[in-house]
N, CA, C and O atoms as a GROMACS GRO file, in nm:
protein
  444
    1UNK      N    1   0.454  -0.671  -0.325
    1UNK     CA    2   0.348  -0.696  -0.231
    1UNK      C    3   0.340  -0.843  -0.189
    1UNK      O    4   0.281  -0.876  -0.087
    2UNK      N    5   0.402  -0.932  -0.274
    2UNK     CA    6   0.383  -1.058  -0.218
    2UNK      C    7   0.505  -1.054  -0.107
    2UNK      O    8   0.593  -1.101  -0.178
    3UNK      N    9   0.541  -1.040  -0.036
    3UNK     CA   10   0.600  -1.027   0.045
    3UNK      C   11   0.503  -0.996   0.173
    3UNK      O   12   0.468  -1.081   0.255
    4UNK      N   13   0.472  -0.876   0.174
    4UNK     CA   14   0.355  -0.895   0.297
    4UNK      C   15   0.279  -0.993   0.280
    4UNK      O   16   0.213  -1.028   0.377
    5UNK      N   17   0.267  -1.059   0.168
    5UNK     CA   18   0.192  -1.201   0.201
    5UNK      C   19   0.227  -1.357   0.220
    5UNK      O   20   0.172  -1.466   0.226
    6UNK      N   21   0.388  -1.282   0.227
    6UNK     CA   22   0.442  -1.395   0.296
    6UNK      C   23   0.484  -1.395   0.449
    6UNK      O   24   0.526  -1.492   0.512
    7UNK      N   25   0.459  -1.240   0.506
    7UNK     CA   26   0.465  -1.201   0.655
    7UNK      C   27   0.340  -1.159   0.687
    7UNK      O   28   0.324  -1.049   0.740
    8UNK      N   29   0.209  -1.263   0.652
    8UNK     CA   30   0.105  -1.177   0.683
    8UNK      C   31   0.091  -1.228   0.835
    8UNK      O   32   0.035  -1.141   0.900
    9UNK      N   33   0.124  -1.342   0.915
    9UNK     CA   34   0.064  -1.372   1.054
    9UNK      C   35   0.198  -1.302   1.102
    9UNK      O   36   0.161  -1.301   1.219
   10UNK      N   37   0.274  -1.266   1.105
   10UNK     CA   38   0.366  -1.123   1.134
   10UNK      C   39   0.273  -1.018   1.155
   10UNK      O   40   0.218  -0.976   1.257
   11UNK      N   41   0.269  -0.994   1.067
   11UNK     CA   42   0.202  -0.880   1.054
   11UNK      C   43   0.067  -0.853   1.157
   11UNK      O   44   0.044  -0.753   1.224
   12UNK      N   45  -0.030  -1.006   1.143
   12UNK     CA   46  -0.147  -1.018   1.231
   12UNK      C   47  -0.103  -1.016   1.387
   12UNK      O   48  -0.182  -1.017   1.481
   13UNK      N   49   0.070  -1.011   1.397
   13UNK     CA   50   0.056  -1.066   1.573
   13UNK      C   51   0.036  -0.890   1.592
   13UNK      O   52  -0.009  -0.862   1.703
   14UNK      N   53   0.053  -0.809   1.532
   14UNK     CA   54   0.098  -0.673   1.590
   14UNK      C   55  -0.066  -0.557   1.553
   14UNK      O   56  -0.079  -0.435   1.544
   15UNK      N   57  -0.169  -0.681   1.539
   15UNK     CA   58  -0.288  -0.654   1.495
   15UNK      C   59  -0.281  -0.551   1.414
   15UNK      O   60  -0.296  -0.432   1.441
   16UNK      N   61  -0.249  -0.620   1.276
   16UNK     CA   62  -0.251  -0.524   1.175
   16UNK      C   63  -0.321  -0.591   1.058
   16UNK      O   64  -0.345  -0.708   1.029
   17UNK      N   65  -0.348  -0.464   0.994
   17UNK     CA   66  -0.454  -0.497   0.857
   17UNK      C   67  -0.411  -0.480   0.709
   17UNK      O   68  -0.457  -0.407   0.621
   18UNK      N   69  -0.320  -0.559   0.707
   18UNK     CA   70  -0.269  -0.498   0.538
   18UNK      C   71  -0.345  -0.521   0.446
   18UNK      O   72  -0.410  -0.622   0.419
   19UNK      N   73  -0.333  -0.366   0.367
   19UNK     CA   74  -0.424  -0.349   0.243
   19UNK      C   75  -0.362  -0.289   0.125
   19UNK      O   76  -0.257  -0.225   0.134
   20UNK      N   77  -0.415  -0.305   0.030
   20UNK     CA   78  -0.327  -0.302  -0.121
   20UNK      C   79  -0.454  -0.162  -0.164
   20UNK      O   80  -0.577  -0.156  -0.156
   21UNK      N   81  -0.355  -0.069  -0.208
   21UNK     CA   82  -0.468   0.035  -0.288
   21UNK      C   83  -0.360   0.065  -0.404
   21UNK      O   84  -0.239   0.044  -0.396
   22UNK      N   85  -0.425   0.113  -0.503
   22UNK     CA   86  -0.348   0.117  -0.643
   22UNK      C   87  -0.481   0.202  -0.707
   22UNK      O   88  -0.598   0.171  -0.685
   23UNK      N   89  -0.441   0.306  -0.782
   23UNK     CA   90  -0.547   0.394  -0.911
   23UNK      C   91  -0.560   0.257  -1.056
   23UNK      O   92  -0.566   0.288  -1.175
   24UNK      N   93  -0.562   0.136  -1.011
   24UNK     CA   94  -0.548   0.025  -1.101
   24UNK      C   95  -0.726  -0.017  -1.085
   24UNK      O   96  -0.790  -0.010  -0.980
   25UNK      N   97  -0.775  -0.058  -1.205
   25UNK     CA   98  -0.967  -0.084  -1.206
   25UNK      C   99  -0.920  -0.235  -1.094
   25UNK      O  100  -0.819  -0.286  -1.047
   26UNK      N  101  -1.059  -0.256  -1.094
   26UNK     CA  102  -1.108  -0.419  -1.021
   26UNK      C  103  -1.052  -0.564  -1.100
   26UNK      O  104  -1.008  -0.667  -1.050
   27UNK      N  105  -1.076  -0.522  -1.267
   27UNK     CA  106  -1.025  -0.625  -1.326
   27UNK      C  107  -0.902  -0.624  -1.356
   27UNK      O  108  -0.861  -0.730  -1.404
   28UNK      N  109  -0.809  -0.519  -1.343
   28UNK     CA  110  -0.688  -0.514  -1.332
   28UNK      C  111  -0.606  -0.576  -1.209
   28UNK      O  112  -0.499  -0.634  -1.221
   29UNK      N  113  -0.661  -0.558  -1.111
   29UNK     CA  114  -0.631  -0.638  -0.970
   29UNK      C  115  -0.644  -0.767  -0.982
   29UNK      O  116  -0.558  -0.846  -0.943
   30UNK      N  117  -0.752  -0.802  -1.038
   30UNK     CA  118  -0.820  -0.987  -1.004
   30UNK      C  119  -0.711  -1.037  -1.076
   30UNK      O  120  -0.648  -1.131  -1.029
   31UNK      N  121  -0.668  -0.968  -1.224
   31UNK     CA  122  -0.526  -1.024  -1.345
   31UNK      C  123  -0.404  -1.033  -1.189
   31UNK      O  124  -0.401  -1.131  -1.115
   32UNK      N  125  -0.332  -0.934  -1.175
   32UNK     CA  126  -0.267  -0.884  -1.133
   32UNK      C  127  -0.217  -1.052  -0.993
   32UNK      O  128  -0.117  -1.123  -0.989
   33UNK      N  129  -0.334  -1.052  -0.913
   33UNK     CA  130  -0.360  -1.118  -0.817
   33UNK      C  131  -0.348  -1.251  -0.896
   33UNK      O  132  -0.246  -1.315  -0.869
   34UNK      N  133  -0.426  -1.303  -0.983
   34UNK     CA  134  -0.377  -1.459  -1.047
   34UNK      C  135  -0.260  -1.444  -1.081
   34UNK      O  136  -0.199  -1.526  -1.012
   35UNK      N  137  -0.175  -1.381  -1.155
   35UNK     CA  138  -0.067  -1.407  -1.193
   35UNK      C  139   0.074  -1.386  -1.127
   35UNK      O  140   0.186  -1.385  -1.176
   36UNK      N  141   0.026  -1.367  -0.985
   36UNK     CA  142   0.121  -1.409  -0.885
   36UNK      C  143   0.092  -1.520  -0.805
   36UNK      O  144   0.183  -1.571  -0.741
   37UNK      N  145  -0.048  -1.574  -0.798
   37UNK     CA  146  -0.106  -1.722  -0.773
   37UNK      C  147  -0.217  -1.645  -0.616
   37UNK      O  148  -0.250  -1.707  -0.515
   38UNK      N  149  -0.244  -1.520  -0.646
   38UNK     CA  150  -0.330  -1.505  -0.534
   38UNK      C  151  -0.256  -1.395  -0.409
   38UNK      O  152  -0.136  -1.376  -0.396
   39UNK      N  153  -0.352  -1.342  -0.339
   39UNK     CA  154  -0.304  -1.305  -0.215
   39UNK      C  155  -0.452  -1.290  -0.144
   39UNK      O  156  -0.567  -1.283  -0.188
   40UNK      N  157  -0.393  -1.289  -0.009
   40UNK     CA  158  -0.489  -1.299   0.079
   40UNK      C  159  -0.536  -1.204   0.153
   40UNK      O  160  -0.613  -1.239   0.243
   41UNK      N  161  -0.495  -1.020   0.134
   41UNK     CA  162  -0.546  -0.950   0.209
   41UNK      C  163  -0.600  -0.870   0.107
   41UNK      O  164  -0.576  -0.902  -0.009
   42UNK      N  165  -0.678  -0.758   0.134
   42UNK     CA  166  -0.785  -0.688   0.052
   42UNK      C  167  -0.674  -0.579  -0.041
   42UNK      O  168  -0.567  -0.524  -0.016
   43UNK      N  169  -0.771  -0.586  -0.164
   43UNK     CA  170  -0.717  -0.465  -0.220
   43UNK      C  171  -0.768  -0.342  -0.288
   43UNK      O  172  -0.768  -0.391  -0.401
   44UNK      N  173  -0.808  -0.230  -0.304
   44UNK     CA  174  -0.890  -0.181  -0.317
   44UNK      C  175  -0.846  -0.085  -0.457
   44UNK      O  176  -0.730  -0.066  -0.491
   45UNK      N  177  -0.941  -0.044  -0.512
   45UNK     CA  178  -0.887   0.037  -0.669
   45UNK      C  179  -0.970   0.180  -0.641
   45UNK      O  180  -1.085   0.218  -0.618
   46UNK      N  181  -0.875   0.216  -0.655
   46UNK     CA  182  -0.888   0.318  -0.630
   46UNK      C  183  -0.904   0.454  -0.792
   46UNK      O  184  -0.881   0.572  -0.815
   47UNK      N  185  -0.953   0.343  -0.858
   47UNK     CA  186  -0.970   0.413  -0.982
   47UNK      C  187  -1.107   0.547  -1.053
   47UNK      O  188  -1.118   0.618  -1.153
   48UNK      N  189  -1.166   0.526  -0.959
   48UNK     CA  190  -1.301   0.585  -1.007
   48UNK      C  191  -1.371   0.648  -0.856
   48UNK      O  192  -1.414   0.570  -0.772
   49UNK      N  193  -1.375   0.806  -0.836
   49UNK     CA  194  -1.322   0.879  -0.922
   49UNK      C  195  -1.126   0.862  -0.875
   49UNK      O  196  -1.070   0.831  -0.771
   50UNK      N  197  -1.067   0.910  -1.043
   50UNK     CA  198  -0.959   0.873  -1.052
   50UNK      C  199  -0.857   0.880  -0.952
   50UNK      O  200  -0.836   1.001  -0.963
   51UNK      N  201  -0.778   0.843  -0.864
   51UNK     CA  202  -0.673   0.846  -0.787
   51UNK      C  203  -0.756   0.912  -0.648
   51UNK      O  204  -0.666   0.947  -0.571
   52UNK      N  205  -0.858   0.936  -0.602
   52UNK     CA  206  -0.927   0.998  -0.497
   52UNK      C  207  -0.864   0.987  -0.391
   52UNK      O  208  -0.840   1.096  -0.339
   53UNK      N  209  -0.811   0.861  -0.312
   53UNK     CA  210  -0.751   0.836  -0.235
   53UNK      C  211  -0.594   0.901  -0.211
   53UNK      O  212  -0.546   0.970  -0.122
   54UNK      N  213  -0.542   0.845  -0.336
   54UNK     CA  214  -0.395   0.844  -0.346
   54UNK      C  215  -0.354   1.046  -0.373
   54UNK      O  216  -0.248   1.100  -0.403
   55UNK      N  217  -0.456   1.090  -0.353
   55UNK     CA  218  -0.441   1.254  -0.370
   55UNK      C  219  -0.443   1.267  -0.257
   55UNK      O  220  -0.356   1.335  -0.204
   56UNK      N  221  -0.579   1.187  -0.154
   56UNK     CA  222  -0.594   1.270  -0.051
   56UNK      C  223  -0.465   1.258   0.013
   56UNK      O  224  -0.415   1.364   0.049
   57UNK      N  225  -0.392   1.138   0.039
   57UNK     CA  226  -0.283   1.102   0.074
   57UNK      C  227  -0.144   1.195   0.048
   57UNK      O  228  -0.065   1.212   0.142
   58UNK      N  229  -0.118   1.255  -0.088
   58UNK     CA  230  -0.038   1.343  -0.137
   58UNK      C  231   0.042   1.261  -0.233
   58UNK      O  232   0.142   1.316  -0.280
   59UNK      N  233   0.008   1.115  -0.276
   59UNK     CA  234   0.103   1.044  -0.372
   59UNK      C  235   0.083   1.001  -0.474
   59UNK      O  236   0.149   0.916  -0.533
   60UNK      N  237  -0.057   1.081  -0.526
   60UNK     CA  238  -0.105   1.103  -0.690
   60UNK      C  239  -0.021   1.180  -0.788
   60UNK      O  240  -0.017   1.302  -0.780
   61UNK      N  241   0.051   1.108  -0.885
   61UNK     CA  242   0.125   1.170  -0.976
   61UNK      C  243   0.021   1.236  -1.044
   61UNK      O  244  -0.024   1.168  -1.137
   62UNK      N  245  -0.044   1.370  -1.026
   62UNK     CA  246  -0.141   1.451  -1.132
   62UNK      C  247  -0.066   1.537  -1.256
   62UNK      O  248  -0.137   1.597  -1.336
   63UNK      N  249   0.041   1.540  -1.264
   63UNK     CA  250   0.098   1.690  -1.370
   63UNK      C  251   0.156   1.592  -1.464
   63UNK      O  252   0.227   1.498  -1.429
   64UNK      N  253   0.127   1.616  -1.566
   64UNK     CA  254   0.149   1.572  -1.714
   64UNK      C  255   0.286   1.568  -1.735
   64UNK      O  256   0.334   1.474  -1.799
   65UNK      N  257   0.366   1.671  -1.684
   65UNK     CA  258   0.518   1.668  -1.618
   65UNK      C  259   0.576   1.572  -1.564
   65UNK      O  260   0.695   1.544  -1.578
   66UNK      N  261   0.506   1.522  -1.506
   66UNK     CA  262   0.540   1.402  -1.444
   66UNK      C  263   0.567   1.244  -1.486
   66UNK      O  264   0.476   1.199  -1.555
   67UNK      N  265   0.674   1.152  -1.458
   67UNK     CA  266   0.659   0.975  -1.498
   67UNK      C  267   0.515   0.931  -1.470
   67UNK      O  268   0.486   0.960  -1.354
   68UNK      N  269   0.432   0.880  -1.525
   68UNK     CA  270   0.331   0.787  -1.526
   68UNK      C  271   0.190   0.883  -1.474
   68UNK      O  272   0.107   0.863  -1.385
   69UNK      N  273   0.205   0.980  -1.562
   69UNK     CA  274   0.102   1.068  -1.520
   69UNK      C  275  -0.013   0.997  -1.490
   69UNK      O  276  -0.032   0.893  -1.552
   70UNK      N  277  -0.122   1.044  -1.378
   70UNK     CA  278  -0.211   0.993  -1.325
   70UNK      C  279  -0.190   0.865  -1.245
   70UNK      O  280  -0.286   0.800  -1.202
   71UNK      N  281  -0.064   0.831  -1.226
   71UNK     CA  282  -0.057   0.692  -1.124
   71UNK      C  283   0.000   0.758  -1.006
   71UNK      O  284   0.049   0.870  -1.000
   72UNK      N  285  -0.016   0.657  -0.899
   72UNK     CA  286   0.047   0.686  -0.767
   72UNK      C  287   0.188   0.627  -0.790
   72UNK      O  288   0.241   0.537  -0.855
   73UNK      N  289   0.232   0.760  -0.672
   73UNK     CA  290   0.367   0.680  -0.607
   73UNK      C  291   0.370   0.531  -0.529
   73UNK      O  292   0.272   0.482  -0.472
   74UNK      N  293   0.471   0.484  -0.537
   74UNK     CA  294   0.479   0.328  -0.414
   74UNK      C  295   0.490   0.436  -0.339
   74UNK      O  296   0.539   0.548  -0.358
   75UNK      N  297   0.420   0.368  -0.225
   75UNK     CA  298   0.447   0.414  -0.095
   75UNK      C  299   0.353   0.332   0.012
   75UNK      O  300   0.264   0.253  -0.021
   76UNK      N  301   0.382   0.360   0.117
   76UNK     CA  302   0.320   0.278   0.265
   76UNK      C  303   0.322   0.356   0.363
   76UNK      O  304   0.404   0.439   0.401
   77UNK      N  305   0.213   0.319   0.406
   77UNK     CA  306   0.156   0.451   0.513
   77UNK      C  307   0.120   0.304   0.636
   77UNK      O  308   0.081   0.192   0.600
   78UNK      N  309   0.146   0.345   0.774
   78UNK     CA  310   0.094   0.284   0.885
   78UNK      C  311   0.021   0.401   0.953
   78UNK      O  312   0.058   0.518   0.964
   79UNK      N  313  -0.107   0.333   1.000
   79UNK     CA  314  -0.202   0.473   1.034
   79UNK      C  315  -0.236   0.349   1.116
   79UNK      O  316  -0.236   0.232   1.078
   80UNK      N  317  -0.277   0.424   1.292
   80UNK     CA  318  -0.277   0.367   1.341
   80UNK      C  319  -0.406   0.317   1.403
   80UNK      O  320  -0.458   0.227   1.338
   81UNK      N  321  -0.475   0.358   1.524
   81UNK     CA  322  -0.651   0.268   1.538
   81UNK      C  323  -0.694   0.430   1.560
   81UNK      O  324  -0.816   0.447   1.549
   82UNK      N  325  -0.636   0.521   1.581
   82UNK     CA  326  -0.724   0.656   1.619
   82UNK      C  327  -0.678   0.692   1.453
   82UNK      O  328  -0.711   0.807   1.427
   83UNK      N  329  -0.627   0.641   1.366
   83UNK     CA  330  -0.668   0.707   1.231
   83UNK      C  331  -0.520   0.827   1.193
   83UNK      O  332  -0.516   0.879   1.081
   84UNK      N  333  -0.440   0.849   1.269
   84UNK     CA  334  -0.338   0.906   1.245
   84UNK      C  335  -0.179   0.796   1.192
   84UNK      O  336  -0.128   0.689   1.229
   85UNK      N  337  -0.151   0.903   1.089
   85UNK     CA  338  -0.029   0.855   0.992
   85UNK      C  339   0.082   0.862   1.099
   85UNK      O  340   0.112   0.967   1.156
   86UNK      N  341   0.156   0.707   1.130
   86UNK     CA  342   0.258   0.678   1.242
   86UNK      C  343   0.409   0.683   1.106
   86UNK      O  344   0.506   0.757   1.121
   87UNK      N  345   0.397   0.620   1.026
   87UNK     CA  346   0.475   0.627   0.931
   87UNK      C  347   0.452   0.627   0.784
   87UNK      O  348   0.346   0.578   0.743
   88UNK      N  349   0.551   0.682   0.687
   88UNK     CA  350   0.523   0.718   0.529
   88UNK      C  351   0.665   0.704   0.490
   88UNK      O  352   0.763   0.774   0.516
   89UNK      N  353   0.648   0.575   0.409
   89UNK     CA  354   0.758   0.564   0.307
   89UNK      C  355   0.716   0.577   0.138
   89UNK      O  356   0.635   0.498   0.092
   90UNK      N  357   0.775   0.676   0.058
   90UNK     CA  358   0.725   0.698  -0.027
   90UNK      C  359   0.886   0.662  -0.110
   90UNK      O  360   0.990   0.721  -0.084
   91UNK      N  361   0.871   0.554  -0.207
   91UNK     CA  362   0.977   0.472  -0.252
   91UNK      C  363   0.989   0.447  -0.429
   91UNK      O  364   0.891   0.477  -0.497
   92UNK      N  365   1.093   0.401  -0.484
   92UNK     CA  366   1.087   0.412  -0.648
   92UNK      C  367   1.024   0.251  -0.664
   92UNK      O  368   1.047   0.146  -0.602
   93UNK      N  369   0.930   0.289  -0.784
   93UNK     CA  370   0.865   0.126  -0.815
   93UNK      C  371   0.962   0.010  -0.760
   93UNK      O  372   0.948  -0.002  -0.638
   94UNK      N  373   1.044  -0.069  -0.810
   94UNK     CA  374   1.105  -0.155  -0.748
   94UNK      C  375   1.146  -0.160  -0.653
   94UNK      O  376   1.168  -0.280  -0.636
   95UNK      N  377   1.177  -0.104  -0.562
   95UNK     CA  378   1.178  -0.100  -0.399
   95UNK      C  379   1.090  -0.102  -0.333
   95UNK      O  380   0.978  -0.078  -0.377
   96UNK      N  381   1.114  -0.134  -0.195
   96UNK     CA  382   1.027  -0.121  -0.101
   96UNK      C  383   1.118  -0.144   0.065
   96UNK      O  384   1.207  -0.226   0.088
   97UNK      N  385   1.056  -0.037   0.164
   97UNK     CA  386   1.135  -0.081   0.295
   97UNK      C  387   1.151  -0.266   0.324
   97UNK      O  388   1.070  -0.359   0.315
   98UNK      N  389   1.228  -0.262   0.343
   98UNK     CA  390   1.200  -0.422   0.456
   98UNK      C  391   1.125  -0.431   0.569
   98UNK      O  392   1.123  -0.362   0.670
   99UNK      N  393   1.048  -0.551   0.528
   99UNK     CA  394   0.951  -0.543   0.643
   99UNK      C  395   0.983  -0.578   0.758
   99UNK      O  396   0.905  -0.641   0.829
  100UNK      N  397   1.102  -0.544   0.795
  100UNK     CA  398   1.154  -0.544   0.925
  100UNK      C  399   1.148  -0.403   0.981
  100UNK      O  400   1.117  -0.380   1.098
  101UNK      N  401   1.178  -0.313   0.896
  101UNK     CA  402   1.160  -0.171   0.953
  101UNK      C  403   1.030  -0.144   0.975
  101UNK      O  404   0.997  -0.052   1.050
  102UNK      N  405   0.945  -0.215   0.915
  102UNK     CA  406   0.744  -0.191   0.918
  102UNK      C  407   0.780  -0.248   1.064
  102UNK      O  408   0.788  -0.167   1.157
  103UNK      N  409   0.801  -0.388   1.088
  103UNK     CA  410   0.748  -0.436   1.206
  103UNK      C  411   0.801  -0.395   1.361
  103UNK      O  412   0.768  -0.430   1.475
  104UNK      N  413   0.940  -0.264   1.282
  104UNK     CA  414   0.976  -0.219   1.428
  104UNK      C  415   0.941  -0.093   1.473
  104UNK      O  416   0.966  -0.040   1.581
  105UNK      N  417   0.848  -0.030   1.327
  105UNK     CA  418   0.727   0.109   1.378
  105UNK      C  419   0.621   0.020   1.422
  105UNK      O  420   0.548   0.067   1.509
  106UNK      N  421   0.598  -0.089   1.385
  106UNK     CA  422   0.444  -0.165   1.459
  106UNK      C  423   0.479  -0.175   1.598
  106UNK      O  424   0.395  -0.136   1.680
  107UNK      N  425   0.613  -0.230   1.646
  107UNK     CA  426   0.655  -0.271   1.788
  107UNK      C  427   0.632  -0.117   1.921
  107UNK      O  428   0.605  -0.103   2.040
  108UNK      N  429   0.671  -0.018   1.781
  108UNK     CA  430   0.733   0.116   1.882
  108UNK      C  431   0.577   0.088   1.911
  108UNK      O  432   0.542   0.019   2.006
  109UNK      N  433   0.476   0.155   1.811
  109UNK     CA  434   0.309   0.218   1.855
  109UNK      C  435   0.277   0.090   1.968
  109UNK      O  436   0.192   0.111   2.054
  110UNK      N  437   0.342  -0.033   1.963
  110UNK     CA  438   0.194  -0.143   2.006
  110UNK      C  439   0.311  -0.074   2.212
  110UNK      O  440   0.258  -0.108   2.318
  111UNK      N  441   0.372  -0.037   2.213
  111UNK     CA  442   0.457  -0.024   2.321
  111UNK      C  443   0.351   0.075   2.423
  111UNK      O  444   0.389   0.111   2.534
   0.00000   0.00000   0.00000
């Protein structure tokens, strides 16, 4: 994630709002956030009730079957100003698209 916060006025030319959600508490974030020295866009926890979000979405690991039961998948969703999902990358912890491919679904919608 520090990466979008090193393309965040990128990101702002294509009027966009990046946000951090994680099934991680509040004081797990504030740790999380110092010990990369900070970031500057919002992040929200999505812990209580547990994973609420990251279900409605479809990328709540719920089955006991599962790696890291009760956590979300990485993934990134661009949803656009009427509220519909333009793109979904759903990716293994250490990865993530390049934010070059984000900024050329931002280019297609802003077209």
């Amino acid at each position: 994630m520090p990466s979008y916060e090193d393309d965040l006025a990128r990101f702002e030319e294509f009027d966009t709002q990046v946000l951090g959600i994680s099934v991680d508490s509040i004081p797990s974030h504030e740790a999380w956030q110092r010990s990369i020295g900070g970031i500057s866009y919002p992040l929200v926890s999505d812990f209580y009730p547990h994973g609420e979000i990251s279900e409605k979405f479809g990328v709540l690991r719920k089955t006991a079957d599962e790696p890291a039961y009760g956590a979300s998948e990485r993934a990134l969703f661009i949803i656009d100003k009427e509220g519909i999902v333009q793109f979904i990358d759903v990716h293994p912890i250490g990865e993530q698209p390049d934010n070059a491919e984000l900024f050329e679904v931002l280019k297609n919608l802003n077209q």
